[in-house]
C-alpha positions as CSV (number, residue, x, y, z in Angstrom):
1,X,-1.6,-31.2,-21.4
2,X,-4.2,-28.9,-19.6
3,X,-3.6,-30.9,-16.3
4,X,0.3,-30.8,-16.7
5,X,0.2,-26.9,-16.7
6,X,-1.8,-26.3,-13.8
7,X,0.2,-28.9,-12.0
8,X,3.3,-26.5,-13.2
9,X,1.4,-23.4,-11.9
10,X,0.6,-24.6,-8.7
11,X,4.4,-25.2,-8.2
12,X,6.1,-22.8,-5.4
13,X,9.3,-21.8,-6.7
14,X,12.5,-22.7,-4.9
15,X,13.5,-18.8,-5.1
16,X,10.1,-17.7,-3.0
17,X,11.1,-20.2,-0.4
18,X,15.2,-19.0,0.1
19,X,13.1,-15.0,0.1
20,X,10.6,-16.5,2.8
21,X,13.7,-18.1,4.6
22,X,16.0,-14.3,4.5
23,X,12.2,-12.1,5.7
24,X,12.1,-14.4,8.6
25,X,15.7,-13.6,9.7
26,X,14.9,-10.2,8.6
27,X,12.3,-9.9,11.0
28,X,14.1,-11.5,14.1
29,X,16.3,-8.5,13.5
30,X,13.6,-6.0,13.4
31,X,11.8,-8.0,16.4
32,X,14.9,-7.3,18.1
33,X,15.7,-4.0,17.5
34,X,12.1,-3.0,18.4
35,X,13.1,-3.7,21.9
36,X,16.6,-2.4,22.0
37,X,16.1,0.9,20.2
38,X,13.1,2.3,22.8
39,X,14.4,0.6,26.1
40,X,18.0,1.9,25.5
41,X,16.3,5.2,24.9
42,X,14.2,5.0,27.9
43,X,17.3,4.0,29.9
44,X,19.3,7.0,29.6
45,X,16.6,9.1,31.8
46,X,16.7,11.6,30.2
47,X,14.2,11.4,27.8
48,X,10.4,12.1,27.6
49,X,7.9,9.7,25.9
50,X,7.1,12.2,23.3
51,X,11.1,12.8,22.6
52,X,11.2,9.0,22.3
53,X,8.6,8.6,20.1
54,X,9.5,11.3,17.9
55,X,13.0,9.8,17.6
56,X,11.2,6.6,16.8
57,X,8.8,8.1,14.0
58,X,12.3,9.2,11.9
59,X,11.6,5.3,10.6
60,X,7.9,6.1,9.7
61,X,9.3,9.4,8.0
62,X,11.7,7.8,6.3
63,X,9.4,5.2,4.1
64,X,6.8,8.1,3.7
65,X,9.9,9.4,1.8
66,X,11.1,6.8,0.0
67,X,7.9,5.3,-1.0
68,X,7.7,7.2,-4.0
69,X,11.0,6.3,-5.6
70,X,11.1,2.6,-4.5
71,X,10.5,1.7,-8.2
72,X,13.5,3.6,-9.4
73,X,15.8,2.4,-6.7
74,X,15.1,-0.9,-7.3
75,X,15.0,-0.6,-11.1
76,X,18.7,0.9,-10.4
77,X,20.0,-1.7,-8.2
78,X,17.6,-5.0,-8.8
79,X,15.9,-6.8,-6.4
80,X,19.0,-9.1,-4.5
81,X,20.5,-5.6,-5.2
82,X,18.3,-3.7,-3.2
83,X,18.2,-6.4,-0.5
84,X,21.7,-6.2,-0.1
85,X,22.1,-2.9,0.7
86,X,19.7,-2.8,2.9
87,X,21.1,-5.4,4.8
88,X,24.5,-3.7,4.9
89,X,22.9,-0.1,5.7
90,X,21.3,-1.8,8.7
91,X,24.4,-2.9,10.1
92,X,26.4,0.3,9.3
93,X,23.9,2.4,11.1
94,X,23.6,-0.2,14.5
95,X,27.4,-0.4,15.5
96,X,27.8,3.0,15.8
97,X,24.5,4.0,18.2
98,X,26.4,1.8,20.5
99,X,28.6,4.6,21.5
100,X,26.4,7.5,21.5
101,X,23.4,9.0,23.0
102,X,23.4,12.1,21.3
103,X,19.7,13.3,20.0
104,X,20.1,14.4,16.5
105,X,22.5,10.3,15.7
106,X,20.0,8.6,17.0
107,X,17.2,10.6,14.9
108,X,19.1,9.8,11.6
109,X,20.3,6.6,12.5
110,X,16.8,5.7,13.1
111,X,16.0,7.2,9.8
112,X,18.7,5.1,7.7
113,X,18.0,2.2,9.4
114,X,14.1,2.8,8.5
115,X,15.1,3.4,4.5
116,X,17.5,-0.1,4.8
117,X,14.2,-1.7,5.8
118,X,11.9,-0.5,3.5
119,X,14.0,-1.5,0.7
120,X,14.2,-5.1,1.8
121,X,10.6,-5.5,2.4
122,X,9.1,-3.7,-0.5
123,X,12.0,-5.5,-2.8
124,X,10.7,-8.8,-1.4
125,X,7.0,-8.1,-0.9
126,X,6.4,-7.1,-4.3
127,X,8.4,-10.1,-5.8
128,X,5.9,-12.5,-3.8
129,X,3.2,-10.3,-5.2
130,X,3.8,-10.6,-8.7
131,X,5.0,-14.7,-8.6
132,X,2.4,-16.6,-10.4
133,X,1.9,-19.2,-7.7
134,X,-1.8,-20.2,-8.9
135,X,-4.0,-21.8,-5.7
136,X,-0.3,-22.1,-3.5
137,X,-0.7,-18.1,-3.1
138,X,-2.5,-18.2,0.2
139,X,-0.2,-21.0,1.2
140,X,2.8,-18.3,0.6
141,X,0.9,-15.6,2.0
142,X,0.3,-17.7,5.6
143,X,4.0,-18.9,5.4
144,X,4.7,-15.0,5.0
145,X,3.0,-13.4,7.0
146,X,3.4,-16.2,9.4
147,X,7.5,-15.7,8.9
148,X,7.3,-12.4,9.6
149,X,5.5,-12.7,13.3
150,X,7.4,-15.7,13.6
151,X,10.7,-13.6,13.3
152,X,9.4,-10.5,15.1
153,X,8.8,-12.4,18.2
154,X,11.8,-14.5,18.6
155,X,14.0,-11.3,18.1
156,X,13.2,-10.2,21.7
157,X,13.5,-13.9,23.5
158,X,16.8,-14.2,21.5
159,X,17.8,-10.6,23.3
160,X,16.5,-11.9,26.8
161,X,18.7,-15.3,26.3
162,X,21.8,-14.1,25.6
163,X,21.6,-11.6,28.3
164,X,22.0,-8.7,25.6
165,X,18.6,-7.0,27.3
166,X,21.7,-5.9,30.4
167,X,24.1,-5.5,28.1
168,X,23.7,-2.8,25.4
169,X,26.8,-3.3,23.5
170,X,26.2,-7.0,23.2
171,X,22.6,-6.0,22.1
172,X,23.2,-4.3,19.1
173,X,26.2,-6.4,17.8
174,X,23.4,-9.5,17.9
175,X,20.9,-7.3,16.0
176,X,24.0,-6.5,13.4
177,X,24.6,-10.2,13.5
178,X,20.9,-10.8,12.5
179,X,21.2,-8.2,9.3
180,X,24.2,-10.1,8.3
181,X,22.5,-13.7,8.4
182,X,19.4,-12.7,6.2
183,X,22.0,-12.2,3.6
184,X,22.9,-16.1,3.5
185,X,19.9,-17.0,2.0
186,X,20.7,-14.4,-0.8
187,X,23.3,-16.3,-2.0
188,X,21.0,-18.6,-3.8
189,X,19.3,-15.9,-5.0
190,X,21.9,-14.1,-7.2
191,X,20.8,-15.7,-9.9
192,X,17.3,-15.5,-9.6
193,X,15.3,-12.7,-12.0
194,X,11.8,-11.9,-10.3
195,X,8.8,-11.9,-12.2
196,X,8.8,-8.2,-12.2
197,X,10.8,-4.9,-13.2
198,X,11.2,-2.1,-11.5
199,X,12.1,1.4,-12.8
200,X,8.6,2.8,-13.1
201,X,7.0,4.8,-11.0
202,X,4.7,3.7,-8.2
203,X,1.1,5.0,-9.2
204,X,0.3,5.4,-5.4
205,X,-2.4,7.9,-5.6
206,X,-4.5,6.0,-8.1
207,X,-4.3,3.3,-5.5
208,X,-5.1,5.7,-2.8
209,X,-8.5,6.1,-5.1
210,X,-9.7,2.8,-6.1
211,X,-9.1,1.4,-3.0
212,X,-10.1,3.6,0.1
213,X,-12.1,1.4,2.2
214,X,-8.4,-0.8,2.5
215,X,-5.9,2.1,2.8
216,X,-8.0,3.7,5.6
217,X,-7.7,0.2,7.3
218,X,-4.0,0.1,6.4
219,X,-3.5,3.8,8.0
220,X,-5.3,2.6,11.1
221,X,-3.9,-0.5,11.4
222,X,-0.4,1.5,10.9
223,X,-1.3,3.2,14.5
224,X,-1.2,0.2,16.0
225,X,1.0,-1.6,13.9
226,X,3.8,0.5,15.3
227,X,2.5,2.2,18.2
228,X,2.5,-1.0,20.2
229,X,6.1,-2.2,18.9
230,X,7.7,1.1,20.5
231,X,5.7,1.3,23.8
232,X,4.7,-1.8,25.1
233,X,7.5,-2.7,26.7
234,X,7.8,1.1,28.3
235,X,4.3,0.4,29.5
236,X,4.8,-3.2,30.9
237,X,7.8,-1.7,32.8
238,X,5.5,1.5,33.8
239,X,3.0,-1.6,35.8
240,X,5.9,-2.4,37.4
241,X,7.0,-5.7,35.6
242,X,10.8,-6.4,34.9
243,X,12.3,-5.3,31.6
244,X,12.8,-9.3,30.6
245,X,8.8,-9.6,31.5
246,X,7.8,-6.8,29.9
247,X,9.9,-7.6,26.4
248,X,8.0,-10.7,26.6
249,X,4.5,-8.8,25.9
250,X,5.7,-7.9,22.6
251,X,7.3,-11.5,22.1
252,X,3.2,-12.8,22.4
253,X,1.8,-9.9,20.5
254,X,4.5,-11.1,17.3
255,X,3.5,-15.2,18.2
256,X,-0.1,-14.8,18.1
257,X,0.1,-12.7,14.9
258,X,2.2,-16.2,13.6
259,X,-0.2,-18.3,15.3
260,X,-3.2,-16.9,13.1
261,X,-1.7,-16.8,9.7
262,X,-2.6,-19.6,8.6
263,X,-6.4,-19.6,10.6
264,X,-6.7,-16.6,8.8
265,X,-6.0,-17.3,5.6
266,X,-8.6,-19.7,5.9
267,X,-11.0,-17.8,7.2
268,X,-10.9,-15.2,4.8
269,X,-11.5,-17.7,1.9
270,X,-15.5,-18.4,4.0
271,X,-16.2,-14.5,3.3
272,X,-17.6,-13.3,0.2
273,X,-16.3,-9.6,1.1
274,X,-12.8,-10.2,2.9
275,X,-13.5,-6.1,4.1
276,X,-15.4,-8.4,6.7
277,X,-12.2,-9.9,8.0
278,X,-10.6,-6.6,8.8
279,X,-13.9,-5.0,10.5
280,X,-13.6,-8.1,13.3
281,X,-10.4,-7.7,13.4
282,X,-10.4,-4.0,14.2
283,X,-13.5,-5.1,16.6
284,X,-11.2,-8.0,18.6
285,X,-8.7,-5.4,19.0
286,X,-10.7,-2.4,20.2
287,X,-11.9,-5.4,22.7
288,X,-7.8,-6.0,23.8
289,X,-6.8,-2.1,24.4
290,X,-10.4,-1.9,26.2
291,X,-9.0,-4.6,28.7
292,X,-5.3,-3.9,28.3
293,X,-4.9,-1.7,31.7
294,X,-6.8,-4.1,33.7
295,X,-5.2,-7.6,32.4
296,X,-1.3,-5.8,32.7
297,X,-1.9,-6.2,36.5
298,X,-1.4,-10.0,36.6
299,X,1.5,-11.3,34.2
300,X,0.0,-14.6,32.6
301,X,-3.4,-12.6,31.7
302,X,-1.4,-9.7,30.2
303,X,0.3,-12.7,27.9
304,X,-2.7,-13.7,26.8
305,X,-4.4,-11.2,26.1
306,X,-1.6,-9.8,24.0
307,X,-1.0,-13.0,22.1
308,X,-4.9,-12.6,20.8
309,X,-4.3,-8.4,20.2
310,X,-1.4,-10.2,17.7
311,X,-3.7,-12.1,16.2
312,X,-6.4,-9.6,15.7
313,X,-3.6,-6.9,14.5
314,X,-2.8,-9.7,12.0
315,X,-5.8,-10.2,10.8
316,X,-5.7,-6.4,9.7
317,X,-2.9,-6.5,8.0
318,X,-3.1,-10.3,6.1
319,X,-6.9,-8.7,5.3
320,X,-5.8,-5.6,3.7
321,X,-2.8,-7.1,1.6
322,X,-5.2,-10.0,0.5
323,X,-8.0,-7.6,-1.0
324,X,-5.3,-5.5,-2.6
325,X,-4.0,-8.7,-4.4
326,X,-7.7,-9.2,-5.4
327,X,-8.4,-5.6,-6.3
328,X,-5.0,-4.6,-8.7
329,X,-3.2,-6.4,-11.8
330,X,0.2,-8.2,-11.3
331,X,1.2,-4.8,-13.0
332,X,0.0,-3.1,-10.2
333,X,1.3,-4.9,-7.6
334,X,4.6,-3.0,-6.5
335,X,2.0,0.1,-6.6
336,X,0.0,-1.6,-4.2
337,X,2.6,-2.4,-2.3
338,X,4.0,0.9,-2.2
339,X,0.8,2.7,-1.2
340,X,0.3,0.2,1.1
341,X,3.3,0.2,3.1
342,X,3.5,4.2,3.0
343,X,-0.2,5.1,4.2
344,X,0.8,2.8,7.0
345,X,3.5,4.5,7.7
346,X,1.8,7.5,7.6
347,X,-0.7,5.9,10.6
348,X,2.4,4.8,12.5
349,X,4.1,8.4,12.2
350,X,1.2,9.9,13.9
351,X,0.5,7.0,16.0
352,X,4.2,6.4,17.5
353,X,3.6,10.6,17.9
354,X,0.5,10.7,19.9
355,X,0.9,7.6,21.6
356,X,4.6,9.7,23.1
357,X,2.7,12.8,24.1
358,X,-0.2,11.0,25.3
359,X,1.7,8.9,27.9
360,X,3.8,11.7,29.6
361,X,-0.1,13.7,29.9
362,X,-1.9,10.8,30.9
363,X,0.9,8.5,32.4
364,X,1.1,5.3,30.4
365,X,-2.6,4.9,29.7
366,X,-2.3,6.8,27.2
367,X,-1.2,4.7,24.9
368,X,-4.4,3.1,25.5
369,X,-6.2,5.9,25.3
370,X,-5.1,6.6,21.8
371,X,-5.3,3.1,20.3
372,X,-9.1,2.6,21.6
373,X,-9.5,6.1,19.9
374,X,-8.2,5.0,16.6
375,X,-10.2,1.8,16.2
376,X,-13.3,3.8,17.5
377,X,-12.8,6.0,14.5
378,X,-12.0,3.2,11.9
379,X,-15.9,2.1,13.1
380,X,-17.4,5.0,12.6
381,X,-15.7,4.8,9.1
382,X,-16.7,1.3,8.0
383,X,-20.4,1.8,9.1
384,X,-20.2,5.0,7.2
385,X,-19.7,2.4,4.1
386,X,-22.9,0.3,4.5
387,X,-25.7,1.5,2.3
388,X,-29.2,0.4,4.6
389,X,-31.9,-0.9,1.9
């Protein structure tokens, strides 16, 4: 009888798969749109890199603002609920910044399209976080994670292939198109009650407070989480590369985060503190911005050196999610989730805001400039932590 219910608990649900299946659509939206948004910006000259990445950060702004009353939202609307709508909002803000270039609809379509987001991934994030999946969990967590990158980096080859990269109409009716088709998988998902209940409220802070050593790496990581979505393809185009060749940076950065999923979730199982994980992670990608400005000269080293950055970034974020699953109950989980994905946010607010002003003072280096400068301080941090005998 024993062996019959582990067998039954090492059992991955049909439901997570059909959730894992609508993320990874999800994502080739978002990997998409993290092209379009910032080169269609860029292309109405106009603009300065600090105006762009302010309008950018309204998405950053937007979670830091929702965060707090995701529980309620959810608890109001349910899970395929909240999914739903989120889907839809995407769409309804896209279509119309295809007609406009006016400051102030772009800021809040940015904004709503952030909130749509949020909802999906914290919906869907904390019902993989509180599924009782017994020894498949890292298993899920590789194919998630992995889904994720996966779906981030086809979203820009996907834009380069149907020629929507010239074409800005036909851009973000294929990013529209993408929302709508993470919604097929929901279908077999109506039905479906996740192993959780929403309606409370997120107890952020006293996650904040037992876990500071992983929401500093999370607010770190958040700089370059989303400081290199929204620039690198200005700064590949700044070196003089094409705007296909330059979208495809971002395409290796999302494919080597995919590529070390499942290497890392190995990996982390070898250390006895997973904190180790992060701290070579932040170290590999302090190496990557170090050499950024000298590999971007020749195209094949600049894709290669931004497929391993991917992989380091991603061994950040698997790292921190993993110890926060250690560290809190099931309970706890959609509070974990919460403060997790807002002190990034946080990170990437000021990080998509320095890296703008830093770029028009210091040309495009300075995205460099800051991103070196925030793994230098995440250092100086960790060593802080270690207590010499």
């Amino acid at each position: 009888m024993g062996t019959d219910v582990s067998k039954k608990r090492d059992v991955v649900p049909v439901s997570i798969w059909f959730v894992l299946i609508s993320i990874f659509l999800g994502k080739v939206c978002a990997g998409a749109a993290s092209i379009l948004f910032p080169v269609t910006l860029k292309s109405t000259g106009t603009l300065s890199n600090a105006l762009i990445g302010t309008i950018l950060s309204a998405e950053t702004v937007s979670i830091i603002i929702l965060s707090p009353l995701i529980g309620t939202i959810i608890g109001k609307l349910g899970v395929v609920g909240s999914v739903i709508t989120g889907s839809l909002g995407r769409i309804a803000v896209v279509i119309p910044l295809i007609y406009t270039n006016n400051l102030y609809a772009w800021i809040a379509g940015i904004f709503i399209y952030g909130i749509s987001s949020n909802l999906i991934g914290i919906a869907y994030q904390t019902w993989i976080g509180s599924e009782k999946l017994g020894t498949k969990r890292g298993l899920v967590m590789a194919w998630y994670l992995g889904g994720m990158s996966s779906g981030l980096a086809l979203g820009p080859i996907l834009l380069n292939l149907f020629g929507a990269s010239a074409e800005r109409a036909l851009g973000f009716f294929i990013v529209a198109g993408l929302s709508l088709s993470s919604l097929i998988p929901v279908i077999f998902l109506l039905k479906c009650k996740p192993p959780f209940k929403g309606g409370s409220k997120p107890r952020i802070f006293f996650i904040i407070r037992n876990g500071k050593k992983v929401m500093f790496g999370s607010f770190i990581g958040g700089i370059i989480l989303w400081g290199i979505p929204s620039f690198m393809t200005i700064y590949g185009m700044a070196a003089g590369m094409t705007q296909n060749e330059a979208a495809i940076l971002l395409t290796m950065f999302q494919f080597g985060g995919f590529i070390s999923g499942p290497l890392l979730s190995f990996i982390s199982d070898k250390f006895n503190d997973r904190h180790n994980i992060v701290i070579l992670s932040f170290f590999a990608s302090l190496l990557c911005s170090f050499f950024l400005p000298i590999a971007i000269k020749n195209l094949y080293f600049a894709y290669c050196l931004l497929f391993v950055w991917g992989g380091a970034v991603q061994g950040v974020y698997s790292g921190c999610m993993t110890l926060l699953g250690d560290m809190f109950r099931k309970e706890d989980q959609m509070s974990a989730s919460v403060a997790f994905t807002q002190v990034k946010a946080i990170g990437g607010l000021i990080g998509v805001t320095l890296i703008g002003l830093a770029m028009d003072w210091a040309s495009s280096e300075g995205m460099v400039y800051v991103i070196t400068l925030a793994s230098i301080i995440y250092f100086t941090f960790a060593l802080s932590q270690y207590k010499i005998d």
